[in-house]
C-alpha positions as CSV (number, residue, x, y, z in Angstrom):
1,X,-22.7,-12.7,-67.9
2,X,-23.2,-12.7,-71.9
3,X,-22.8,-16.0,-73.3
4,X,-23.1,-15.0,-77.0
5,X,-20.0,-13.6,-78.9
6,X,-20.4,-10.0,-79.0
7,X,-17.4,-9.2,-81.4
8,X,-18.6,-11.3,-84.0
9,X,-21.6,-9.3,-85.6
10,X,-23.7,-11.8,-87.9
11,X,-23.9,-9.4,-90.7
12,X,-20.7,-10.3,-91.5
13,X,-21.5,-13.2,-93.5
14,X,-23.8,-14.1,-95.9
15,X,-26.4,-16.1,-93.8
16,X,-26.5,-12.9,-90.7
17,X,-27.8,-11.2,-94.6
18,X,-30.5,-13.7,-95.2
19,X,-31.6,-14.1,-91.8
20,X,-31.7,-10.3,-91.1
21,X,-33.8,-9.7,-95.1
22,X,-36.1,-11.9,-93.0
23,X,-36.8,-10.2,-90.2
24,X,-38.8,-7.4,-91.3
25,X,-38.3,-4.6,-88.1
26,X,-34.8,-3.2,-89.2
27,X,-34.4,-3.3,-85.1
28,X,-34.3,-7.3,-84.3
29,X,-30.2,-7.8,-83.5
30,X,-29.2,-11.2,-84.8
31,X,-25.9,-12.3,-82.6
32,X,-24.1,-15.7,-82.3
33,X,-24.7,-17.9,-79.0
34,X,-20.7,-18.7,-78.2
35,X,-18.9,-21.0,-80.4
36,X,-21.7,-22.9,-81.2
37,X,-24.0,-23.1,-84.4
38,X,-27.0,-21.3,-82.7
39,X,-27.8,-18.1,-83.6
40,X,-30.5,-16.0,-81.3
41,X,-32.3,-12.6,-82.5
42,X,-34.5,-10.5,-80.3
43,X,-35.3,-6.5,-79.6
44,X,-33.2,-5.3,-76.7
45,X,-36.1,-3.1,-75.5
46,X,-38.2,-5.7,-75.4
47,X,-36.7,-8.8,-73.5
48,X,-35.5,-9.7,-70.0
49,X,-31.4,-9.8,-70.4
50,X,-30.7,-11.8,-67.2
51,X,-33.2,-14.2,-67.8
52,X,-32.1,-14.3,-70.9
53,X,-28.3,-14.9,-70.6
54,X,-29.0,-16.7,-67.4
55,X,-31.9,-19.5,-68.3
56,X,-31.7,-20.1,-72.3
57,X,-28.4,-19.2,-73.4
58,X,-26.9,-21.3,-70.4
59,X,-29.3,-24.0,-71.6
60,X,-28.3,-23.8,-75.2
61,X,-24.4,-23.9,-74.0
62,X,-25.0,-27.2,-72.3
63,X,-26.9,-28.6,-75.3
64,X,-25.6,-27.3,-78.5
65,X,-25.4,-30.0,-79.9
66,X,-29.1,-31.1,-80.4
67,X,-31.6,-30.6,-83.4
68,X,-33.9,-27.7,-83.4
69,X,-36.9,-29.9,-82.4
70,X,-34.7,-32.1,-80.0
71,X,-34.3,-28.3,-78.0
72,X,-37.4,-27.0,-78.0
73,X,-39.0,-30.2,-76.6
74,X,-36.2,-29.8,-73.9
75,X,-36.5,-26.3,-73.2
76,X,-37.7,-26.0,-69.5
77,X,-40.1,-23.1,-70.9
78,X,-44.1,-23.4,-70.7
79,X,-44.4,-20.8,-73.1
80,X,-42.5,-21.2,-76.6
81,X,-43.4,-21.9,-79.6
82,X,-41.7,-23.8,-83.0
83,X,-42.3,-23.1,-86.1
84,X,-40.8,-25.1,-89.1
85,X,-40.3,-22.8,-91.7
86,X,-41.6,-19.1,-90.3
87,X,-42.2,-16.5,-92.8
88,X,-41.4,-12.7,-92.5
89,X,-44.4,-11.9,-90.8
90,X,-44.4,-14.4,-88.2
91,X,-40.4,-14.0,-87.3
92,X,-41.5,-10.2,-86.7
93,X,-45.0,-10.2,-84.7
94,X,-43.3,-13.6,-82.5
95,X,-40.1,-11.4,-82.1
96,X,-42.1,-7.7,-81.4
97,X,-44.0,-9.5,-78.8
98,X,-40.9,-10.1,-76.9
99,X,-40.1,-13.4,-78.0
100,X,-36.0,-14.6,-78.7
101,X,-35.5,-16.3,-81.9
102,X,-33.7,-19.1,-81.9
103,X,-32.2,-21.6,-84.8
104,X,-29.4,-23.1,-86.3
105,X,-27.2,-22.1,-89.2
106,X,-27.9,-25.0,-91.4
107,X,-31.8,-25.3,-90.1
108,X,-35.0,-23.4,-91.3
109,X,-36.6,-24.1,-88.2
110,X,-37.1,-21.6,-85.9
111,X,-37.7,-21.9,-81.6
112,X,-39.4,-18.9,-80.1
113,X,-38.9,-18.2,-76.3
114,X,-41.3,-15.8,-74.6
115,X,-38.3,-14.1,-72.0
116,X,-40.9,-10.6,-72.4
117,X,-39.4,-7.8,-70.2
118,X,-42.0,-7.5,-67.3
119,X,-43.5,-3.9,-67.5
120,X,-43.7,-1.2,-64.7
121,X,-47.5,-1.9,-63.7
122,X,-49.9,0.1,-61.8
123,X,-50.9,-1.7,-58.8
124,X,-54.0,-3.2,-57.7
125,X,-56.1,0.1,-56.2
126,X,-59.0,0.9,-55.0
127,X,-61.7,1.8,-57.4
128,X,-62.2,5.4,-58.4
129,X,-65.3,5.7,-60.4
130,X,-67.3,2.9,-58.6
131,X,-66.2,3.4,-55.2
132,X,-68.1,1.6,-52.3
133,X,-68.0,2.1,-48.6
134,X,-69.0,-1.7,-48.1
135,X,-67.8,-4.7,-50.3
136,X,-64.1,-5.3,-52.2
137,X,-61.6,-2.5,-52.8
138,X,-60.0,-3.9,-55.7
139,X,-60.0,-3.0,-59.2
140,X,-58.5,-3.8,-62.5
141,X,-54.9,-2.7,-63.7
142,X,-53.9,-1.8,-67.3
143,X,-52.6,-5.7,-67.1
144,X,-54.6,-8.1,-68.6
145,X,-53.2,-11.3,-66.9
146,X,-53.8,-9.5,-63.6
147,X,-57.4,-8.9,-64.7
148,X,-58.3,-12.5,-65.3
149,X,-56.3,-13.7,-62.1
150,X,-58.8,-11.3,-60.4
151,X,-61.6,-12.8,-62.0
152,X,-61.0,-16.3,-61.9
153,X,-60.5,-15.7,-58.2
154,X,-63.7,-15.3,-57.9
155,X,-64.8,-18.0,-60.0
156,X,-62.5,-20.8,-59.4
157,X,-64.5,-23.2,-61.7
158,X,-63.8,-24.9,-64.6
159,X,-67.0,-23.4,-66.3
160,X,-65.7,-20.6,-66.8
161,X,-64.2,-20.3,-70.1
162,X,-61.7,-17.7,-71.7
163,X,-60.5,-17.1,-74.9
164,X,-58.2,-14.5,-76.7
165,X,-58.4,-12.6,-80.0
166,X,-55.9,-10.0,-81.0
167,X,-57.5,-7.1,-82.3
168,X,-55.9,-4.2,-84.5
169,X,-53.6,-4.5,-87.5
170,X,-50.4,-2.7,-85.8
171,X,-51.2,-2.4,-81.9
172,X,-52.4,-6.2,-81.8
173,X,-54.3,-5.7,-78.6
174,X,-55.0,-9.2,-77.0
175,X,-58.6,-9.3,-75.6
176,X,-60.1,-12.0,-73.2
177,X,-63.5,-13.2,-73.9
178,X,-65.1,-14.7,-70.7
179,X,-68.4,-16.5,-70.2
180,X,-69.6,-19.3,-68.5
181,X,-69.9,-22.2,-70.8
182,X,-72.7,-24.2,-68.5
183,X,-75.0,-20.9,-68.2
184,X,-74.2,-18.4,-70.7
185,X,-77.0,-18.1,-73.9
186,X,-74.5,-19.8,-77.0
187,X,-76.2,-17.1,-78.8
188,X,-75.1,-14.2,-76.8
189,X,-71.6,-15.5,-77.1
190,X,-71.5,-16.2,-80.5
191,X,-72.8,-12.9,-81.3
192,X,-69.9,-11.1,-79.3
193,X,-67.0,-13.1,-80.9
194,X,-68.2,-12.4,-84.3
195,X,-68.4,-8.4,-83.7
196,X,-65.2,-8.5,-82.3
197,X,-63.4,-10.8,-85.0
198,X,-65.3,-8.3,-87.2
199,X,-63.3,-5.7,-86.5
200,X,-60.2,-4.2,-88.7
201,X,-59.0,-0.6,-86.7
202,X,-55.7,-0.3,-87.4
203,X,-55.1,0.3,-83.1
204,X,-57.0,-0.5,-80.6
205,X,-55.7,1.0,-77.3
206,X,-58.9,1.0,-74.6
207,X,-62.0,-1.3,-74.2
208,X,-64.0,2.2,-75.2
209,X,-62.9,1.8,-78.6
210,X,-64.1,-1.9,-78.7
211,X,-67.3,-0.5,-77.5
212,X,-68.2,2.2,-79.6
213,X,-67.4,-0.5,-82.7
214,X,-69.6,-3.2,-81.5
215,X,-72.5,-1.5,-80.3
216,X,-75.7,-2.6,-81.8
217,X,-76.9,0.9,-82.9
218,X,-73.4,3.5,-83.2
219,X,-75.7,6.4,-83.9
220,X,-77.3,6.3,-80.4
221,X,-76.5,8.7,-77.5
222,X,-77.5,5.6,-75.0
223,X,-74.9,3.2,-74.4
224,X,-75.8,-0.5,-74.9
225,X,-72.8,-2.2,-72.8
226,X,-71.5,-1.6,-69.4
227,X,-67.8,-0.9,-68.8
228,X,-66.9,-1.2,-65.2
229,X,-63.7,-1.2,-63.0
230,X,-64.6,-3.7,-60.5
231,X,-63.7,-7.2,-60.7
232,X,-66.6,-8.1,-58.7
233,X,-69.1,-6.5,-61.0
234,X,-67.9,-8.6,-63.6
235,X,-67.6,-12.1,-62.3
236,X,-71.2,-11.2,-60.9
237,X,-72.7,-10.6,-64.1
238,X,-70.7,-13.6,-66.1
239,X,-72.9,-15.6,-62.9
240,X,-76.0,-14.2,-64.2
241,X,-75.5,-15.7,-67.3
242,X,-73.6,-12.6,-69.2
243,X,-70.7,-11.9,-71.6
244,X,-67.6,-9.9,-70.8
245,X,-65.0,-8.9,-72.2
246,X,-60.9,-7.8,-71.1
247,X,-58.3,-5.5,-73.0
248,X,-54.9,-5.7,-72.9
249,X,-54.0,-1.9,-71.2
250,X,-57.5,-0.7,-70.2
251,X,-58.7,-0.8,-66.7
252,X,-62.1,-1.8,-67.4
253,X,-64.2,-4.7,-68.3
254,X,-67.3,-4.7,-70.6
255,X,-70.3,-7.0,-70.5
256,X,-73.6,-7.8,-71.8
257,X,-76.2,-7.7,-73.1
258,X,-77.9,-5.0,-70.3
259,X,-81.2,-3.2,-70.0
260,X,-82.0,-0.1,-68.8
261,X,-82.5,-0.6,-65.5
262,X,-79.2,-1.8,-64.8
263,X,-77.3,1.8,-65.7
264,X,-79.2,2.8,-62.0
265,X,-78.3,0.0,-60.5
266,X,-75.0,0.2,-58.3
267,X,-73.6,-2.7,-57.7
268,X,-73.0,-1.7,-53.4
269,X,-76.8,-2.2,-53.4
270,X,-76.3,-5.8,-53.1
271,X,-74.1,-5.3,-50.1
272,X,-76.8,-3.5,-47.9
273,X,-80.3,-4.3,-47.2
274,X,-83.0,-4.9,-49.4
275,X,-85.1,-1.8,-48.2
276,X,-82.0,0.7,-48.3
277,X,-81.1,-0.6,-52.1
278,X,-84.6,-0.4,-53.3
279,X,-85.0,3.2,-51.9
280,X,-81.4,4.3,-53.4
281,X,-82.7,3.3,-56.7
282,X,-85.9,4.7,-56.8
283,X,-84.3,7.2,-55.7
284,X,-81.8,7.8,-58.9
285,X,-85.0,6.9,-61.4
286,X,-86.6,10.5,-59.7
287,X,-83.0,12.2,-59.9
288,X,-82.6,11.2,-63.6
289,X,-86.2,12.2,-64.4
290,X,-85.6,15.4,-62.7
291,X,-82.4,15.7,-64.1
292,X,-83.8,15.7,-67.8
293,X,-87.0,17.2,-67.5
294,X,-86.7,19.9,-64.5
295,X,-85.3,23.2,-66.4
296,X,-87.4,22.2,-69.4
297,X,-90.5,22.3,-67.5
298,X,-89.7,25.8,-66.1
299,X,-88.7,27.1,-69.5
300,X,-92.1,25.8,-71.1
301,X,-94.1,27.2,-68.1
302,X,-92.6,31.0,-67.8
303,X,-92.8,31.2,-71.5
304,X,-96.5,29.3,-72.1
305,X,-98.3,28.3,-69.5
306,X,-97.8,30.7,-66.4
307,X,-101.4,29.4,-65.4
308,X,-100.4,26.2,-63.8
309,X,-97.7,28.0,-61.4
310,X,-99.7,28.7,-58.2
311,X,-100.4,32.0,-57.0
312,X,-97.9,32.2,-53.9
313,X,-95.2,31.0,-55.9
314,X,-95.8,33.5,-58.9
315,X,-95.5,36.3,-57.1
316,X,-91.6,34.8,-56.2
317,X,-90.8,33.9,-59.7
318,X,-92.6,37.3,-61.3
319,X,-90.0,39.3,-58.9
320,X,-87.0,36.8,-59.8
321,X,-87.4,38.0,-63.1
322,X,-88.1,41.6,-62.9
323,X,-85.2,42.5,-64.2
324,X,-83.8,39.6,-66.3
325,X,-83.2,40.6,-70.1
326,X,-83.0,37.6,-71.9
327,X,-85.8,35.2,-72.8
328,X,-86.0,32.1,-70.1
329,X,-84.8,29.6,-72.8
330,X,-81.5,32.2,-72.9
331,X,-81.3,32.2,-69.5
332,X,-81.3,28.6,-69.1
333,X,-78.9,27.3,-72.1
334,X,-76.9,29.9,-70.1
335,X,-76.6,28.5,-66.5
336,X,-76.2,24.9,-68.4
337,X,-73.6,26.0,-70.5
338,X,-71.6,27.6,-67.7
339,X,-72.2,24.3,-65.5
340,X,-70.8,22.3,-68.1
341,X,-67.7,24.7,-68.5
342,X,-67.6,24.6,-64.7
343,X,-67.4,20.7,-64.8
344,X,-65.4,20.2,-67.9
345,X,-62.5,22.1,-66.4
346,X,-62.8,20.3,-63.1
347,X,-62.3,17.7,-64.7
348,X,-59.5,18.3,-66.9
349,X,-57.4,20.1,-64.2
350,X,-55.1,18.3,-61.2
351,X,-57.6,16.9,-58.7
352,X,-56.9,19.3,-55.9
353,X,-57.2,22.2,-58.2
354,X,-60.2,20.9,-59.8
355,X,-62.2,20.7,-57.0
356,X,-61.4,24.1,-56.0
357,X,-61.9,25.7,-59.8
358,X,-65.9,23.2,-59.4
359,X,-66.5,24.7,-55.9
360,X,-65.2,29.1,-56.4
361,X,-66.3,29.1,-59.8
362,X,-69.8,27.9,-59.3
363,X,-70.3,30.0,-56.5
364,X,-69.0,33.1,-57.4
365,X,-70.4,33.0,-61.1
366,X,-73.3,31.8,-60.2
367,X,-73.6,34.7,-57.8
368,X,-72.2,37.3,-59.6
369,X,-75.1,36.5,-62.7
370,X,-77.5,37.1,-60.2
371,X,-76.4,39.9,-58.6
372,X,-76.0,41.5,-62.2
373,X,-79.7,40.6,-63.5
374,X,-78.5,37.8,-66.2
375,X,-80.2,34.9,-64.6
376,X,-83.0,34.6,-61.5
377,X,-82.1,32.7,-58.5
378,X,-84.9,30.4,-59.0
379,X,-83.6,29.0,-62.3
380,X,-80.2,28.9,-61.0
381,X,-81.1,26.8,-57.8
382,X,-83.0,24.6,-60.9
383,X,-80.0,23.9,-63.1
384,X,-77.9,23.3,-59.6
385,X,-80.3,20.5,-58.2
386,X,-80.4,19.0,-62.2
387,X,-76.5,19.1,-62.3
388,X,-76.7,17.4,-58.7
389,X,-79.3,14.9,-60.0
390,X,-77.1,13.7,-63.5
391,X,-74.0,12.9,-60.5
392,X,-76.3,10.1,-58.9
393,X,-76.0,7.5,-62.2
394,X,-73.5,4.8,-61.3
395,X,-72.3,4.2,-64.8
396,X,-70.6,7.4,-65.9
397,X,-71.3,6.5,-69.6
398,X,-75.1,6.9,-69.0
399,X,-74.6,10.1,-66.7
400,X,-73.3,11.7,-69.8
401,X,-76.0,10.8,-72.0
402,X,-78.1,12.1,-69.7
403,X,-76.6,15.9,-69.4
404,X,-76.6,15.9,-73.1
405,X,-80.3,14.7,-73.9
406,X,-81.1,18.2,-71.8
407,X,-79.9,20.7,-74.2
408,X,-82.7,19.8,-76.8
409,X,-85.2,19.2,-74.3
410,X,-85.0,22.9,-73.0
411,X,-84.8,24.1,-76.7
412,X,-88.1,21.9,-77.7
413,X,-89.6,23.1,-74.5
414,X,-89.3,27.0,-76.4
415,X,-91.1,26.1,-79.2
416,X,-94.4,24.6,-78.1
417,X,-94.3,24.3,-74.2
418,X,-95.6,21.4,-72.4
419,X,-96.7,20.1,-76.1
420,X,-93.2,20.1,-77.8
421,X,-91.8,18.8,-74.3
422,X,-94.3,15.4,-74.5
423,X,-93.0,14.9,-78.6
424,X,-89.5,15.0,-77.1
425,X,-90.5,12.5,-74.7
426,X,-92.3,10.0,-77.1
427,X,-89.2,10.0,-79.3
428,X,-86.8,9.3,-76.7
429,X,-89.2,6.7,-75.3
430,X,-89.5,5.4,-79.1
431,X,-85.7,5.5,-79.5
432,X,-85.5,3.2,-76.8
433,X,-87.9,0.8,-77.9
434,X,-85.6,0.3,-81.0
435,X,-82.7,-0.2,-79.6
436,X,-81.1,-4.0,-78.3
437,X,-78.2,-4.9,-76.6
438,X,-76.2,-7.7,-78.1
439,X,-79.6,-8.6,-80.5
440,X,-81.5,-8.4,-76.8
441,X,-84.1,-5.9,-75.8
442,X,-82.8,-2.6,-74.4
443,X,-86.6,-2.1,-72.3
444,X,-86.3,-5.5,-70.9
445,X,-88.1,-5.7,-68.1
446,X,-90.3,-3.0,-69.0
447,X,-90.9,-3.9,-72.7
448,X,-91.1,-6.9,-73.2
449,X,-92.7,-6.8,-69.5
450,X,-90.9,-9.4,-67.6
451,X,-92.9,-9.3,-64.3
452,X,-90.0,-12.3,-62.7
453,X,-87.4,-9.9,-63.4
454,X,-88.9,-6.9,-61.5
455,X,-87.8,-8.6,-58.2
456,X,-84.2,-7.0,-59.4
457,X,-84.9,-3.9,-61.9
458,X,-86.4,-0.9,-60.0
459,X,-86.4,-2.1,-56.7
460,X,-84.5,-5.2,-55.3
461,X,-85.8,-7.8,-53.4
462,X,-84.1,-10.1,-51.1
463,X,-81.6,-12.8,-52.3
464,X,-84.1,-15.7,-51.6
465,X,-86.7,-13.9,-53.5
466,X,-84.7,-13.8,-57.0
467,X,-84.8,-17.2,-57.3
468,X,-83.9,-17.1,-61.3
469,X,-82.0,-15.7,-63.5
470,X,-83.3,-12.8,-65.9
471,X,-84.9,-14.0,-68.8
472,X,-84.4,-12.2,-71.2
473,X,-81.1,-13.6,-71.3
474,X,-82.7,-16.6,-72.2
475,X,-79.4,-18.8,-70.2
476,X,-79.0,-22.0,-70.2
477,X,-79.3,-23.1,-66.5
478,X,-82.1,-20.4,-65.2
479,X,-82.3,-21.3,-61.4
480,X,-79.9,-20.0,-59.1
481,X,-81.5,-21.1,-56.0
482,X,-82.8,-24.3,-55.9
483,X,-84.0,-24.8,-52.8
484,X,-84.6,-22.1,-50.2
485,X,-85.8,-23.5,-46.5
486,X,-88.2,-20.6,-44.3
487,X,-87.5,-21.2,-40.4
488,X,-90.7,-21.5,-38.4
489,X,-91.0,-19.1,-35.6
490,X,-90.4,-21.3,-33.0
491,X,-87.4,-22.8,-34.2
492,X,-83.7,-22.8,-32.7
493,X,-80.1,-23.9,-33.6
């Protein structure tokens, strides 16, 4: 049922013309509420119509004849606002975020409901990119009130503390800032609100933007916070003493400040064994190593030092290339190039397809640039195991780094061999030394050596072993075990 008088159009006189000049959207409709003195504006799009007609305008029927002020205290809403004298711009942005306007004719107050029309959202799934046989299967939505219910789930404190910022000059993207208040460094925190406040984009429509704009150093290829998908993963690292972040319509949260180390770390390694985790990421150090360094090393040796290959396998790579025309550098920008292609479109394409496009293609390219004397099989088993190796980084943001810092590895590797390969090294390594995360040090535990917090960087120890939290976040409460009791052997329950 419509309570408001639909036949009587507000334009019609000359306060519907000063109360739509005010209202700068051309698309807010300003209608009467009955035979009373009320007059409500609002987006169609944008509102909840039953609730609407049902809990305000049946409230405003039954008390019409109260102030503006004597309604809103009334109002049996928990989230309105009043305003005594709103201006253009605040009638608009209360109005576009699905709010109904609400005063009288003879009034320049203003009562603004929030009666928002609930969106179609995605629900709660199981993660995609961070995927764990063991541990929680949930991860975020576009929705950032589902988000922080998911989070504060997990830490049902009063610590924890969240505020909001809107962010962007025409999407106004609302974005959560989370940390606890009893642990986190003030620093740390401070440092993330301003960056964000510091922004002025005119939209903002994923977390990745907000990342790329607050980063310490934007030029480098490294990434310096960690976006994840798993609600867990964030509530863990706001325990540790961290900032995160949520957007309004991405499925990811960010935190930091991070080191290295903590790119290779997946965070199912806490849900198995102590051994099994440590092994996994030592493990992923080698593949990344490998990964970078493996088809620059055979460039630099088949084209400069063919004296360090061993006899037995000389003879197999001097027959591999018999009748290969290109130069090995050629060769291998080649294979990477087409692996790249291979991936990209795999990507790109409907999953089913994709995985079928990844699978043919590789093998019957890869095959057929053999068979046709364009490659060696050697140096295309190479750039397969190097592809392999760049899948094993948890953080996808890192394994593209990673595939990228190859290309001019392999093209120093043509100019000096095993010389040009070790300057490439020393400026990545000196890159790294530079750069911070959040004003912290990107090496940390390695430079500045932190020997405490190598019981959780390339190995991890077990639980009662990491008995503090990492300082280099320099947090305000550092234990997180305080006391920790060792059961003689002869003792029962």
């Amino acid at each position: 049922m419509r309570f408001f008088n639909t036949g009587k159009s507000i334009k019609s006189n000359p306060l519907a013309q000063e109360n739509e000049n005010k209202a700068l959207d051309q698309n807010i409709l300003w209608q009467e509420i009955g035979m009373s003195d009320w007059i409500s504006g609002f987006i169609e799009s944008l509102i909840d119509q039953e609730r609407f007609n049902k809990e305000v305008l049946c409230f405003i029927q039954k008390n019409q004849s109260l102030k503006c002020k004597e309604l809103y205290e009334q109002l049996p809403f928990s989230n309105k606002h009043y305003k005594k004298d709103p201006d253009k711009q605040t009638i608009n942005s209360m109005v576009l975020q699905g709010c109904v306007a609400l005063k009288k004719r003879s009034s320049k107050e203003m009562i603004f409901v929030h009666v928002e029309k609930a969106p179609n959202l995605r629900p709660i799934s199981v993660p995609e990119v961070e995927f764990s046989v063991i541990g929680p299967k949930e991860a975020f939505n576009e929705n950032l009130e589902t988000n922080l219910v998911l989070i504060q789930k997990r830490l049902p404190t009063s610590a924890l503390q969240i505020e909001f910022i809107e962010i962007g000059q025409r999407t106004k993207t609302k974005v959560a800032i989370l940390y606890l208040k009893d642990i986190a460094n003030e620093t740390n925190v401070k440092t993330l609100k301003e960056r964000l406040a510091g922004i002025d984009y005119d939209h903002i429509l994923d977390s990745s933007y907000l990342i790329q704009m607050i980063e310490d150093n934007k030029m480098s290829l490294f990434p310096q916070l960690i976006d994840s998908e798993r609600p867990d993963r964030i509530a863990a690292s706001l325990i540790e003493g961290k900032v995160a972040f949520l957007t309004q319509g991405s499925p990811h949260g960010v935190y930091g400040p991070v080191s290295i180390v903590e790119f290779f770390a997946a965070f199912d390694d806490y849900f198995v064994t102590w051994h099994i985790s440590s092994l996994f990421r030592i493990m992923r150090m080698f593949a990344v190593l490998f990964s970078i360094f493996a088809t620059p090393l055979y460039v630099s040796v088949i084209t400069y030092h063919p004296e360090l290959i061993p006899d037995d396998l000389l003879s197999t790579l001097t027959t591999s290339r018999t009748d290969i025309p290109f130069p090995p550098v050629l060769e291998a920008l080649f294979l990477e190039l087409t692996i790249e292609l291979l991936r990209e479109a795999g990507a790109r394409l409907p999953t089913k397809v994709g995985q079928t496009i990844g699978i043919v293609g590789g093998i019957v390219i890869g095959t057929a640039s053999v068979q046709a004397g364009l490659t060696s099989n050697v140096l295309l088993i190479i750039v397969a195991l190097s592809a392999l190796a760049s899948f094993t980084t948890p953080v996808y943001r890192m394994s593209n780094a990673i595939r990228i810092v190859r290309f001019p590895m392999i093209i120093l590797s043509q100019f000096w061999g095993l010389l040009s390969m070790t300057l490439g090294l020393m400026f990545i390594i000196t890159h790294l030394l530079g750069l911070t995360s959040l004003n912290r040090p990107y090496l940390a535990p390695i430079y500045p050596p932190r020997l405490s917090d190598w019981k959780d960087s390339f190995v991890r120890l077990p639980f009662y072993v990491q008995k503090n939290r990492p300082d280099q976040l320099k947090v305000q409460e550092k234990k997180k075990i305080s006391w920790w009791k060792k059961r003689d052997i002869d003792e029962f329950e």
